[in-house]
VEXVO-944246 format. One record per residue (C-alpha): x, y, z. Coordinates in pm, whole numbers, plus 32768, in hexadecimal, padded with zeros to 4 digits. Layout:
BEGIN
XYZ;...
This chain:
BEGIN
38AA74BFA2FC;379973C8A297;3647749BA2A1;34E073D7A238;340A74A8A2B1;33C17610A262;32767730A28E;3269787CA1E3;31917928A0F6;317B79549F8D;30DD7A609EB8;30997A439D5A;309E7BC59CBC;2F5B7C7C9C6A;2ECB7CAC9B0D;2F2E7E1F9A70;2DE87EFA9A39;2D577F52991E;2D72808C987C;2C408192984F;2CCA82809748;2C4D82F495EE;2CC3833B948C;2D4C84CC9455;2DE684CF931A;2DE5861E91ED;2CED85C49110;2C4F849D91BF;2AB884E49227;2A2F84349370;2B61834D938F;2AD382489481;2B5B81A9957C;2CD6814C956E;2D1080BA96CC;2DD77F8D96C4;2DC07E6497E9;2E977E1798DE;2F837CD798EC;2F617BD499B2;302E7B829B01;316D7AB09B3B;311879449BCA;31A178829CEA;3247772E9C2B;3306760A9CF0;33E075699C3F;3482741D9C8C;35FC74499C86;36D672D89C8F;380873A49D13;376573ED9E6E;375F735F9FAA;36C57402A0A1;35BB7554A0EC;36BE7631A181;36A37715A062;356A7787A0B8;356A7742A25B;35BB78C3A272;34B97942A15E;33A67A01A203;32D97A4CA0CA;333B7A129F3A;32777AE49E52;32457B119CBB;324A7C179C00;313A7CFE9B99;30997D1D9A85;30B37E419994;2FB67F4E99A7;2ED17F579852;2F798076975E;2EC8819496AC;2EBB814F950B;2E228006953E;2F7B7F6895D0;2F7C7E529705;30357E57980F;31757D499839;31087C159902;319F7BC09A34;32E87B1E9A2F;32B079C89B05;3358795C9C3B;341578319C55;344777299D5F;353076269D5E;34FB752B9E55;357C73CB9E80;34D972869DDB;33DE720E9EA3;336A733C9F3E;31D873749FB7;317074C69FA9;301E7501A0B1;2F477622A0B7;2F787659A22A;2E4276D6A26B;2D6475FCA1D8;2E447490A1EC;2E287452A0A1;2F2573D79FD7;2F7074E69E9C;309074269DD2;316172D49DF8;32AD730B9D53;334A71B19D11;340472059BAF;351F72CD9B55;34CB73FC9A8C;334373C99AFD;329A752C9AF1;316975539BDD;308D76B99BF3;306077039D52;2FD678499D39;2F3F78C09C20;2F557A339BAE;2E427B199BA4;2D787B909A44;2DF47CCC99CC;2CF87DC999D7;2C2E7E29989D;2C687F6A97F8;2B7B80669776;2B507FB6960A;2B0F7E63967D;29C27EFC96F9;29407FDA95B9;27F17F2A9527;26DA7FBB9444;263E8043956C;276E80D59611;283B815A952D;29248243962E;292A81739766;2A03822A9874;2A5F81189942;2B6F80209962;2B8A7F0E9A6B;2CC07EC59B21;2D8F7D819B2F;2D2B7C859C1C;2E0A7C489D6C;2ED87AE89D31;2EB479D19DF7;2F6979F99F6B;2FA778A8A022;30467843A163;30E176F7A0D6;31A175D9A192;32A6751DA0E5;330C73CFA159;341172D7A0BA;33DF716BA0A8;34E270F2A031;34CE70259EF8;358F6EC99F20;35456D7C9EAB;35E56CB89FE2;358D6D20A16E;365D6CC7A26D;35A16CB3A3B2;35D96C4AA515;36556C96A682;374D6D98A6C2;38E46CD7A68E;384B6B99A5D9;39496BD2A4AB;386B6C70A3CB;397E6D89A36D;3A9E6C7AA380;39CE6BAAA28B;39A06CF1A195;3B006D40A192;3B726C01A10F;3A7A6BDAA039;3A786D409F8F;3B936E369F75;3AE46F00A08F;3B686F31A1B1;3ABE6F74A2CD;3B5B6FD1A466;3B636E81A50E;3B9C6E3BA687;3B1F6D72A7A1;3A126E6FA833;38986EB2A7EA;38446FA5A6CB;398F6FD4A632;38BE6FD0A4E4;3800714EA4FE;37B97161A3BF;376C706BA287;38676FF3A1D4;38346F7EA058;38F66EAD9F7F;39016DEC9E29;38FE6CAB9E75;398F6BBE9D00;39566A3C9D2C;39C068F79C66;3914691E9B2F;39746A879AE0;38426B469B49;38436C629C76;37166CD59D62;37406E209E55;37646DB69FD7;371D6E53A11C;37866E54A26D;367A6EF1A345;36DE6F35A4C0;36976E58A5C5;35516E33A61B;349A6DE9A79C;33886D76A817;32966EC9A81E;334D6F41A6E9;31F66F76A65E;317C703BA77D;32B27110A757;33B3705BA840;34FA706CA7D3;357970C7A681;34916FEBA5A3;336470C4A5B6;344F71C7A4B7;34AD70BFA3BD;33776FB8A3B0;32D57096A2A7;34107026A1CC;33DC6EB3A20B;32856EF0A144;33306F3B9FF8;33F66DC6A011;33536CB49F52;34176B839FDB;34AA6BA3A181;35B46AEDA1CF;35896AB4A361;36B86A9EA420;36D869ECA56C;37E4699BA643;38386850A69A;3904689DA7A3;389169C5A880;39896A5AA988;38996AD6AA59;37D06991AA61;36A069DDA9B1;35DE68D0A8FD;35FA68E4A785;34B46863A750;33D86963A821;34E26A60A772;344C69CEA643;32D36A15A6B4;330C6B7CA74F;33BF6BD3A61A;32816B4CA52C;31706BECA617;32226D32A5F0;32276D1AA48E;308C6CC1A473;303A6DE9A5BB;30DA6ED8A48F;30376E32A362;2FC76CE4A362;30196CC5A1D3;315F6CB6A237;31336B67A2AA;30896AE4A12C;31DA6B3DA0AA;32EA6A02A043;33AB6A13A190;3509692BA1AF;357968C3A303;36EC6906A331;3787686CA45F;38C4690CA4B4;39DE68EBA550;3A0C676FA529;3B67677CA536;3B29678AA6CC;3B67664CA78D;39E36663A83B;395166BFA6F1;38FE6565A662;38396510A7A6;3766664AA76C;374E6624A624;368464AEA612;35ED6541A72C;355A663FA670;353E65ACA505;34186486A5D1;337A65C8A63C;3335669DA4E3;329165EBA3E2;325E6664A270;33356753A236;34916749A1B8;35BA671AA2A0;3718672FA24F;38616718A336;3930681AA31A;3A9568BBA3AE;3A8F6A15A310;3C136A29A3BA;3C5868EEA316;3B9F6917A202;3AEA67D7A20F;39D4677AA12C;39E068FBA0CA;39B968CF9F45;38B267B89F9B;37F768D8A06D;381969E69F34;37C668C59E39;367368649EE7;361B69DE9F1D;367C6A479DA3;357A692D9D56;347369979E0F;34726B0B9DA0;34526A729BFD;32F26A069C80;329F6B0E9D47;32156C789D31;31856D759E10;303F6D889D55;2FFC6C349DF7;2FE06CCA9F54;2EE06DC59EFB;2D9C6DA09F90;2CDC6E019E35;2DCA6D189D76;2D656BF69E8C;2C136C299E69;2BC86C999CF1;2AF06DAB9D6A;2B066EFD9D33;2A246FD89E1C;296F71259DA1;28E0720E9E88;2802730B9E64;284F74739ECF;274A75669EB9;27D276BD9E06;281277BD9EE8;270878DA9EF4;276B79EB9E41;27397AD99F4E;26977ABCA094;260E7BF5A16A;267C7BDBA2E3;25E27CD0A3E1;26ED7D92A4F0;26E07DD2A66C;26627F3CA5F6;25587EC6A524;25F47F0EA3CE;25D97E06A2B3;272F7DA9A212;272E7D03A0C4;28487BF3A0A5;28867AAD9FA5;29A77A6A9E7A;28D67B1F9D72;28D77C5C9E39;2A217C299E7A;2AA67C279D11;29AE7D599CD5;2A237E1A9DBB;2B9F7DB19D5A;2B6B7DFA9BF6;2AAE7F549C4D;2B7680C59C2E;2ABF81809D52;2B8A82C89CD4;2AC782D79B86;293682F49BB1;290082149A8D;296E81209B0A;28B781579C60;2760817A9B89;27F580069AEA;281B7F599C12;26C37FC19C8D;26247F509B63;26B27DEC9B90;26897DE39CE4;25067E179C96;252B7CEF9B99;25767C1E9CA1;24557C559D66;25167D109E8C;24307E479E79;22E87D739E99;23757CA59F9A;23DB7DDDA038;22777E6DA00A;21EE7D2DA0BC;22A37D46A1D8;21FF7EC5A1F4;23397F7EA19B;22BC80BEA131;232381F1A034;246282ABA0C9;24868199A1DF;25CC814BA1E1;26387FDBA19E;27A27F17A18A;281B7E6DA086;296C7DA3A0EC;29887E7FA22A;29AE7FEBA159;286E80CDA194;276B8116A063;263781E3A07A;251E81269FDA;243181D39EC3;22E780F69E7D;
């Protein structure tokens, strides 16, 4: 089952907390603080993996997490970092953050390790906090939560050669005797439902990876037929090799095949159409074919056209010579719109307040923002030390004057990421 497409969730583990615990040993006055930290959380890694073809390892995966870290330790010991997660996807898979559209790793090497999602800080113990000033400090933070993600995974499959054009031109009849693949062939529309691959060796010893990409029609980019699944795999090809019948049963016109077949390409991505394309007219082994074919050879201009009988095998190692050729000249860097233009474009993005105070329907103030967040993450609610700790930095941060602005007074009570506080001026 070929699968290219895949949603689910990913959750690196959460930081171990720190330890708040002190030295009791015979003989030992005012021991001091012996809490040790916690260890960090397990990460979320792709990893590019040459021996697979297709997502369906993960289609059924829900949710993949990493471990936990280790809680901190008493005697000064840390706790064990989270063991990371592994995931081994095919080469030439794009991993999106689903929610936000952004692309979070490209994986176009074998053995190429991307973090997804990182693991949270272990949690400070007890030690990590003694100064001059505090010589006995009670408190201990937790470990922070790791990084939770709903990621999409799609595969583009990494060839060198594309095969593209209408539904029973010969594009799988052409990659079968040209490669040892070999792909279901008949007489209907879409017998090719999935991409086939093949290496491809020509005259002077060398090789290049082909592909066979099903059928497509016009609308393909607007999701008609079967094209809108596989035209994201076209995008990987460097060099297309555009097949077109020369002798159409059904009486279409090879050269308006030609056009459909182009526009469909530049609705999905007009770079598509920058790339080294090579005209292959098929099917010349026909008796009407020749007719068509000068027909259509005074109508393109400027771009390679060679006759070919993939059933014959006509002109096929002049076809894999010229294309082998083309791809020692060629890269994909070329079709990159920062490579075109030589300019690399910097934005600024204002930093995010660290925390904002939002009013509710019944008048109370709720304090929100990433800083408060971590706080509130890293704080132990069940030890009043660390309570008395987070208020202190909360006041560092200016959310009790802020507070006092807006005319929140002592024992009002206030939110702070939804949970209730009473507020002492």
């Amino acid at each position: 089952m070929f699968v290219d497409d895949v949603t689910f969730t990913i959750k690196a583990g959460n930081g171990g907390n720190g330890n708040a615990s002190f030295r009791h040993e015979h003989g030992v006055e005012k021991g001091g603080p012996f809490g040790g930290n916690g260890g960090r959380g397990g990460n979320i890694i792709f990893v590019g993996d040459e021996g697979l073809t297709t997502l369906l390892d993960l289609k059924y995966r829900h949710i993949i997490k990493a471990e936990n870290g280790q809680n901190g330790m008493t005697k000064n010991m840390f706790g064990r970092a989270g063991l990371d997660t592994y995931i081994k996807v095919p080469i030439g898979s794009v991993v999106y953050d689903n929610d936000k559209n952004i692309i979070l790793a490209d994986i176009t090497r074998n053995k190429q390790e991307v973090i997804v999602a990182k693991g949270g800080k272990g949690g400070r113990g007890n030690t990590a906090f003694a100064n001059a000033h505090v010589t006995a400090p009670m408190y201990a933070e937790n470990g922070e939560p790791g990084e939770e993600i709903n990621v999409r995974v799609v595969l583009k499959i990494l060839a060198d050669v594309g095969l593209v054009g209408f539904p029973s031109v010969g594009k799988s009849t052409l990659i079968s005797v040209s490669s040892a693949c070999k792909p279901k062939i008949a007489d209907y529309p879409f017998t090719t439902l999935v991409p086939n691959i093949g290496v491809v060796r020509v005259s002077d010893g060398s090789s290049f990876v082909m592909a066979d990409m099903p059928g497509l029609i016009e609308g393909a980019s607007l999701g008609a037929g079967l094209g809108i699944q596989f035209l994201k795999h076209i995008e990987r090809t460097r060099v297309l090799i555009h097949v077109v019948d020369m002798a159409p049963m059904d009486g279409r016109d090879p050269y308006d095949d030609y056009l459909k077949i182009n526009k469909e390409l530049e609705n999905y991505n007009p770079k598509l159409l920058l790339r080294p394309q090579i005209i292959a007219c098929n099917k010349m082994d026909m008796p009407e074919a020749q007719d068509n074919f000068n027909e259509f050879k005074e109508k393109v201009k400027d771009v390679e056209i060679i006759p070919i009988s993939a059933y014959t095998r006509m002109n096929i190692n002049l076809l894999l010579d010229k294309a082998a050729e083309l791809l020692k000249t060629t890269t994909l860097d070329e079709f990159e719109e920062n490579d075109i233009d030589k300019v690399v474009e910097y934005r600024f993005e204002k930093p995010e307040d660290p925390f904002t105070i939002e009013k509710t329907e019944e008048g109370i103030y709720n304090v929100v923002g990433p800083e408060i967040k971590r706080l509130f993450d890293a704080t132990n609610f069940d030890k009043d030390e660390s309570v008395r700790m987070f208020a202190r930095k909360l006041r560092l941060l200016g959310v009790d004057a802020k507070l006092r602005e807006l005319g929140v007074k002592n024992d009002d009570t206030v939110l702070i990421l939804g949970y209730e506080f009473e507020f002492y001026d």
